[in-house]
C-alpha positions as CSV (number, residue, x, y, z in Angstrom):
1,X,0.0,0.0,0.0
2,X,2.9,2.1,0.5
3,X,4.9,1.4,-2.5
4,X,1.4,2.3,-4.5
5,X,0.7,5.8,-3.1
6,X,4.7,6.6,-3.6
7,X,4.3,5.4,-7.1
8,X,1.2,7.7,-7.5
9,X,2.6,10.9,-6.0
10,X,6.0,10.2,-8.3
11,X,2.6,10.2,-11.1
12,X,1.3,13.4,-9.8
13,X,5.2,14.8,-10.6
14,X,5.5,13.4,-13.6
15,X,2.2,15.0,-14.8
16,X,3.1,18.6,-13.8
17,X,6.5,18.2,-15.2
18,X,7.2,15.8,-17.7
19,X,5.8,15.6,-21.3
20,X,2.4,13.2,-21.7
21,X,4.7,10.5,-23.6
22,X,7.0,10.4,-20.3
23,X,3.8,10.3,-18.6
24,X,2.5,7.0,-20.7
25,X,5.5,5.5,-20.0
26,X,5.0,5.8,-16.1
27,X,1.3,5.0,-16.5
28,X,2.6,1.8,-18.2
29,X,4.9,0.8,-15.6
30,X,1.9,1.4,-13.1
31,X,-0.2,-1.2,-14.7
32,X,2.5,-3.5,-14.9
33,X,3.7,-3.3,-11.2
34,X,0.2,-2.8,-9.5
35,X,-3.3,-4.9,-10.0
36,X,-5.7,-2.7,-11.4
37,X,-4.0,0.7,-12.0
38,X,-6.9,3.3,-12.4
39,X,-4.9,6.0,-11.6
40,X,-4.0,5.7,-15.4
41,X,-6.8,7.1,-16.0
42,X,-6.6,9.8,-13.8
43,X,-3.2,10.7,-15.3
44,X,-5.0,11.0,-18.6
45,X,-8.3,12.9,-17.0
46,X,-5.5,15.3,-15.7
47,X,-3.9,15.3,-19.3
48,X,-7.4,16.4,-20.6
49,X,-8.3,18.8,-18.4
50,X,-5.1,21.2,-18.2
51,X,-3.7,20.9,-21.3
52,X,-6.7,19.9,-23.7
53,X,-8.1,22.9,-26.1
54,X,-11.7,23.6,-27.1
55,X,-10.8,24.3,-30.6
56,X,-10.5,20.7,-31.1
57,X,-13.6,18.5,-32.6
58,X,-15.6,16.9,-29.5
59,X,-13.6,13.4,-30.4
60,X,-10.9,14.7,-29.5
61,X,-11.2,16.4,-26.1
62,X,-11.2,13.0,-24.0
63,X,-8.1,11.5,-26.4
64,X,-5.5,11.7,-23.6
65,X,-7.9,9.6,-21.1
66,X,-8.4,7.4,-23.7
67,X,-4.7,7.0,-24.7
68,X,-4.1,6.3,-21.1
69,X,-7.3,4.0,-20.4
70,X,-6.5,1.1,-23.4
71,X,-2.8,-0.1,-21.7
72,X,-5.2,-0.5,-18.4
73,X,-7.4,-2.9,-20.2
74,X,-4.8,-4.5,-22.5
75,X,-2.7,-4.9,-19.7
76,X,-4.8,-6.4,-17.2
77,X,-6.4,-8.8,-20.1
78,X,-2.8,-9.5,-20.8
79,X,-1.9,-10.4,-16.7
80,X,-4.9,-12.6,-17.0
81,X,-3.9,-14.6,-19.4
82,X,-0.7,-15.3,-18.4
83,X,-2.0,-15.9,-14.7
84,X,-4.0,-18.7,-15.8
């Protein structure tokens, strides 16, 4: 329980200061490390909501959250898999 709320403060740094791609990358290594990683999503919910533009069509305003929500599926389908 420790290790996870380190891991998700170090997330809340990465999001202010890193570039989303940096961010994906420690979003990945989230699901990888920790059952059921939601805060991925959360990274890209943050992604949308500070650095998203309403010039953009309506498809693309939640396109961080879902960049950040499909690893969290395939992954966990993936740990499944190869737990069984």
């Amino acid at each position: 329980m420790i290790r996870r709320i380190g891991f998700d403060i170090g997330a809340v740094a990465v999001c202010l200061f890193a570039p989303w791609w940096v961010a994906l990358a420690y979003a990945v290594v989230g699901i990888v490390i920790f059952p059921w990683y939601l805060e991925a999503i959360f990274i890209g919910l943050f992604f949308d909501a500070f650095y998203g533009t309403n010039a953009l069509a309506w498809y693309y305003r939640g396109i961080h959250t879902v960049i950040f929500a499909v690893p969290l599926g395939l992954g966990e389908y993936i740990k499944r898999r190869i737990n069984m």
